[in-house]
C-alpha positions as CSV (number, residue, x, y, z in Angstrom):
1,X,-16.9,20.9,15.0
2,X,-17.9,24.5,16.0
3,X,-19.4,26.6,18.3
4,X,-22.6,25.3,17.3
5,X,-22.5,21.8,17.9
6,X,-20.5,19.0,16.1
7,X,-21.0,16.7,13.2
8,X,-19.7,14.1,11.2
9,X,-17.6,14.0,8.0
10,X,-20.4,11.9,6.4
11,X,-23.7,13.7,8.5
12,X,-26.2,14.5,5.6
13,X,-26.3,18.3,4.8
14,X,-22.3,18.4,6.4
15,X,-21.4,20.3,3.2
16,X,-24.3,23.1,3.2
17,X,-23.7,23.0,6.6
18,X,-20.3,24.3,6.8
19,X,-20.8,26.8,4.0
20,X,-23.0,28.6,6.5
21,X,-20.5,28.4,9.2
22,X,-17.5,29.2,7.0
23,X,-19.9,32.3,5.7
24,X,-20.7,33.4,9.2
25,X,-16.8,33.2,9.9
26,X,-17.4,30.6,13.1
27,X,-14.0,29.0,14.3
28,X,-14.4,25.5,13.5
29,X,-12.1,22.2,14.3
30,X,-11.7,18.5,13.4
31,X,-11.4,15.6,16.0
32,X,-9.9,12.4,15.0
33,X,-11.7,9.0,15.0
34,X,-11.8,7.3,18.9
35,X,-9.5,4.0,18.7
36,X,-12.8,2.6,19.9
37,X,-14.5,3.3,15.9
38,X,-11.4,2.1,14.5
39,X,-11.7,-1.6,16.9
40,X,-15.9,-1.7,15.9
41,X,-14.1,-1.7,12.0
42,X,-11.6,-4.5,12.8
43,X,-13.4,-6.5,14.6
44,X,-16.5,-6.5,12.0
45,X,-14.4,-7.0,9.1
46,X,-12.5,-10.2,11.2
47,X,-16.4,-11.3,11.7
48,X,-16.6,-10.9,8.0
49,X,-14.0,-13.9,7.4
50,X,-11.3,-11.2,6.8
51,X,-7.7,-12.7,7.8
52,X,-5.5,-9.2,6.7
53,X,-6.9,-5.4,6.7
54,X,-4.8,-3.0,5.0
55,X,-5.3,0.6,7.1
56,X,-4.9,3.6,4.9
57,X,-4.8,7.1,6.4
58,X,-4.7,11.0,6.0
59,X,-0.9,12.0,7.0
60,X,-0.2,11.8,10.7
61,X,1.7,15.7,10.4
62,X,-1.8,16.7,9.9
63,X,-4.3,14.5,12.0
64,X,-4.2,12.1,14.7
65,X,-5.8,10.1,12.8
66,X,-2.9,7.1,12.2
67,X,-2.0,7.5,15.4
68,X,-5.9,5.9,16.8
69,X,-5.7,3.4,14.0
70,X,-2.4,2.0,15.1
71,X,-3.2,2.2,18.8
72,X,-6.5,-0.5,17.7
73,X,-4.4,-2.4,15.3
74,X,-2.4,-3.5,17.9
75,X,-5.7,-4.8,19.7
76,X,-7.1,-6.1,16.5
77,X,-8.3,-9.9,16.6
78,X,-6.4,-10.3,13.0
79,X,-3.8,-8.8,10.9
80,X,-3.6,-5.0,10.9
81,X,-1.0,-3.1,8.3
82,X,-1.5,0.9,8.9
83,X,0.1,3.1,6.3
84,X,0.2,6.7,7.1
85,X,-0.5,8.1,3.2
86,X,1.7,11.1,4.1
87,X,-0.9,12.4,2.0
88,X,-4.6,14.2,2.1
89,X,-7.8,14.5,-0.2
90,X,-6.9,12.5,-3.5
91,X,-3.2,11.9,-2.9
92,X,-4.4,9.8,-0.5
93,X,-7.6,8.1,-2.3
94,X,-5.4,7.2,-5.5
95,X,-3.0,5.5,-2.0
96,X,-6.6,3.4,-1.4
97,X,-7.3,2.7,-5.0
98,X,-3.8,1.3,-5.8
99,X,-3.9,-0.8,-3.2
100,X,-7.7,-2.2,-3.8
101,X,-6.5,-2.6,-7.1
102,X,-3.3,-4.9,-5.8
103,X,-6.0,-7.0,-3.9
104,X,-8.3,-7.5,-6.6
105,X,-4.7,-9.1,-8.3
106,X,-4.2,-11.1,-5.4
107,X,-1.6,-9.8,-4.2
108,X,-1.0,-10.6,-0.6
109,X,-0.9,-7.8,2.5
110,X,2.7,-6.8,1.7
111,X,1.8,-6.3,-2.0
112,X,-0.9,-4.4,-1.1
113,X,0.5,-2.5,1.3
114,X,3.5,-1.4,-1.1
115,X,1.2,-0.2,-3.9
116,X,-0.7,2.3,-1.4
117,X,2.6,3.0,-0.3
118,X,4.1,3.8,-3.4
119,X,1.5,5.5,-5.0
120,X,0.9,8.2,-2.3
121,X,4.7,8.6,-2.2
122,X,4.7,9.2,-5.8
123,X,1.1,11.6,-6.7
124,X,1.7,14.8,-5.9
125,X,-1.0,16.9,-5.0
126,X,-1.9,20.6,-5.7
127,X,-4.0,22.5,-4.3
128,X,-5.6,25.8,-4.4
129,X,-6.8,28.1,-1.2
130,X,-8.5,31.5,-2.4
131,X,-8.3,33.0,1.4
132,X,-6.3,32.5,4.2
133,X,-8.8,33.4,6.8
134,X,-10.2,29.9,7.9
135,X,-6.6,28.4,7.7
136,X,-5.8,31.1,10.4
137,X,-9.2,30.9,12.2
138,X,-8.3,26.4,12.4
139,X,-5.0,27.1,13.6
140,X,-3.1,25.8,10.8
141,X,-1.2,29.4,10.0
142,X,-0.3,31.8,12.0
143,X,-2.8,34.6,12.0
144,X,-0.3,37.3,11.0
145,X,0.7,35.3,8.2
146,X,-3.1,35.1,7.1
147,X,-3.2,39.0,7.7
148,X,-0.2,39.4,5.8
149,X,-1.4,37.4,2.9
150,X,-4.5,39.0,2.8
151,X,-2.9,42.8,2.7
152,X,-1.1,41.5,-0.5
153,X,-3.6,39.8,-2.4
154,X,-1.3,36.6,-2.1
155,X,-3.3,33.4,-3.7
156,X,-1.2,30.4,-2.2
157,X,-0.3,27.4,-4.7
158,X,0.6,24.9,-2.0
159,X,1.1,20.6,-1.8
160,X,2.0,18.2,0.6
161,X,5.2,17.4,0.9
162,X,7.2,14.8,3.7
163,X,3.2,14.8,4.7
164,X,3.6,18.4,6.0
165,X,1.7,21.7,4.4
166,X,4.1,23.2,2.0
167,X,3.5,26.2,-0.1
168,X,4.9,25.5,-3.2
169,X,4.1,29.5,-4.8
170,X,3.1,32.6,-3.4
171,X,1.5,34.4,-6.5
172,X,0.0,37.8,-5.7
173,X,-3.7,38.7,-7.0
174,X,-5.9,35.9,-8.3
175,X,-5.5,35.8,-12.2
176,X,-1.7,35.3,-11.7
177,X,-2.5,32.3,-9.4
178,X,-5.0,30.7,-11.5
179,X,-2.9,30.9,-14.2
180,X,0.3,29.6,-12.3
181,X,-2.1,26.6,-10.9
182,X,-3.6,25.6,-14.7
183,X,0.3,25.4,-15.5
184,X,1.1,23.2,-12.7
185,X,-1.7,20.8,-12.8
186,X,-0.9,20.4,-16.5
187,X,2.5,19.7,-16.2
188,X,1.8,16.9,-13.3
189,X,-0.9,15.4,-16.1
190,X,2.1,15.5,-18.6
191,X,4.0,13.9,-16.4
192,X,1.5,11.0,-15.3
193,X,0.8,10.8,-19.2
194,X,4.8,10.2,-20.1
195,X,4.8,7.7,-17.3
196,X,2.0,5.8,-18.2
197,X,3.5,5.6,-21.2
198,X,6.8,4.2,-20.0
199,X,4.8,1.0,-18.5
200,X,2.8,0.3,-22.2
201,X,4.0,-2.0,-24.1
202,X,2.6,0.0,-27.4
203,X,4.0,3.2,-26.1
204,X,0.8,5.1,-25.7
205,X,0.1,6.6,-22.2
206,X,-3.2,7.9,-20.2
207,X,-3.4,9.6,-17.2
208,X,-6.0,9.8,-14.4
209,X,-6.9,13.6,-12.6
210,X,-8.7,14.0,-9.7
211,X,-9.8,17.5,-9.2
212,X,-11.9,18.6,-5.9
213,X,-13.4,21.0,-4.8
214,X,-15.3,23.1,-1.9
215,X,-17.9,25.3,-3.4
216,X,-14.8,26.4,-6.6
217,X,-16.2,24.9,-8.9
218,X,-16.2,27.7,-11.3
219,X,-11.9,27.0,-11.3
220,X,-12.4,23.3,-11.2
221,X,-14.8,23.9,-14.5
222,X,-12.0,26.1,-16.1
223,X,-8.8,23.0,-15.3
224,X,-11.4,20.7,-16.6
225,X,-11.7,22.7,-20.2
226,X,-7.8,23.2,-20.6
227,X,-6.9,19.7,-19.4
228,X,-9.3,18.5,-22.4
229,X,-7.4,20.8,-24.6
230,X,-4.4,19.5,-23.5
231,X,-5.1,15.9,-23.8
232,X,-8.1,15.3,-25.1
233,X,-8.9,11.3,-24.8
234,X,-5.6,10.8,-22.8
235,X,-6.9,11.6,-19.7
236,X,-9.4,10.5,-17.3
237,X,-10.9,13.2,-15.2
238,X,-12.9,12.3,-12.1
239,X,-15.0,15.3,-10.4
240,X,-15.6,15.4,-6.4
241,X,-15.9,17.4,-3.4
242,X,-12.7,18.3,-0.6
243,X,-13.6,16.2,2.4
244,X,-15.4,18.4,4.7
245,X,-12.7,17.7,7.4
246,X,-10.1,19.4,5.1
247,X,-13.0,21.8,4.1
248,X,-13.2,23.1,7.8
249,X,-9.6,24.1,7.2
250,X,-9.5,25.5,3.7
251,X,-12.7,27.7,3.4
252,X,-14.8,28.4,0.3
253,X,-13.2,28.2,-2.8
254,X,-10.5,25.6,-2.8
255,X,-9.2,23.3,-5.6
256,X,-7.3,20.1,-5.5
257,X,-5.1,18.3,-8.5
258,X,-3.9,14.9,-8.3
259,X,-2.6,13.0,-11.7
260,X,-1.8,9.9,-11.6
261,X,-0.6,7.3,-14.4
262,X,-3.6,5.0,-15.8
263,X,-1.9,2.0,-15.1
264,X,-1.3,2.9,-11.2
265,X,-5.1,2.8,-10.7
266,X,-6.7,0.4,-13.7
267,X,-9.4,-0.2,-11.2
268,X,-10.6,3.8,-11.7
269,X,-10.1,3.5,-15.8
270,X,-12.8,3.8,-18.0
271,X,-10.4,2.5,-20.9
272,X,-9.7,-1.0,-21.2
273,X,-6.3,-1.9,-22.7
């Protein structure tokens, strides 16, 4: 939402959109979902035949978000579980993929709910912001800090982390962050490659990365090229945009990692074992 009206996450044309209003440097913020949307959902899926729903959300330190879901869960005319991902953007998707994937088992609602749980708890994500401006302008830094960051070329490296914002490296001047980030995101791939490897019975191990992006795609181009040089056939990558409700907060240019072992999500392989 901005000066100039509101929209919604999935309005056609959101993403050109807020290019124009992140260009023109318009203050812009996010409003969660009414508890009223997320009853409408319940109740229609109950309609459906549905007996359990499974309620997977962006982390309550950053958005209301859980908080509405769990306020119309309690109302719900079935079985609600909501799990607060503690997570955004991918960390949180591979959370919904996991747990789609312990349904499709048949697993029941506490197997389901455990594999979103424990996948979000255990993919880390990585992301990229170029500026600091539209973090300040959203109200998610302080605008000194933004100032600050700005008078010393810093190029935050930053995750998630106990579902807060957590810088994880402060690099100065872009070449020595996108440099620092291509190391990161291929240690976490290593790392979701070894563990993949750990649950095969023949020892050989895959790994899944998500990368996103708002309008970097130049950078998201450049991870894709060194994580096939890396890993070649070990690797799954899958290619999509931030959310425009995180892009609101992030700006132009932003890049998110998130590697996960194969095995976690077999319902987003393309190999079949």
């Amino acid at each position: 939402m901005g000066s100039h009206g509101s929209f919604f996450n999935d309005d056609p044309g959101v993403q050109e959109r807020l290019v124009v209003a992140t260009a023109e440097g318009r203050r812009m913020t996010t409003s969660r979902p009414s508890p009223g949307a997320f009853a409408s959902v319940y109740e229609a899926l109950a309609a459906d035949g549905y007996e359990h729903i499974v309620s997977i959300h962006l982390s309550g330190e950053l958005s209301g978000t859980v908080d509405s879901a769990r306020g119309s869960a309690r109302q719900a005319p079935v079985s609600v579980r909501v799990v607060d991902s503690r997570s955004a953007a991918m960390g949180q998707g591979f959370a919904v993929a996991a747990a789609l994937d312990a349904a499709r088992a048949g697993g029941g609602p506490d197997e389901v709910q455990r594999a979103a749980i424990e996948a979000a708890q255990s993919a880390r994500l990585i992301f990229y912001v170029p500026r600091l401006d539209a973090l300040a302008r959203s109200g998610r830094i302080p605008k000194s800090l933004a100032m600050v960051g700005q008078m010393f070329s810093i190029r935050p490296i930053a995750t998630i982390a106990d579902g807060k914002l957590k810088y994880l490296e402060r690099p100065r001047q872009e070449t020595a962050a996108v440099k620092r980030l291509i190391e990161l995101v291929i240690e976490d791939a290593s790392t979701a490659v070894a563990k993949d490897a750990d649950l095969s019975s023949r020892g050989d191990g895959r790994a899944v990365v998500a990368l996103q992006d708002f309008y970097g795609g130049s950078l998201a181009d450049l991870l894709v090229e060194r994580l096939r040089s890396e890993f070649g056939e070990s690797i799954q990558i899958l290619r999509s945009n931030i959310p425009p409700v995180l892009a609101v907060h992030t700006g132009l240019g932003p890049v998110c990692a998130v590697s996960v072992p194969s095995r976690w999500v077999p319902g987003l392989s393309s190999t079949e074992r």
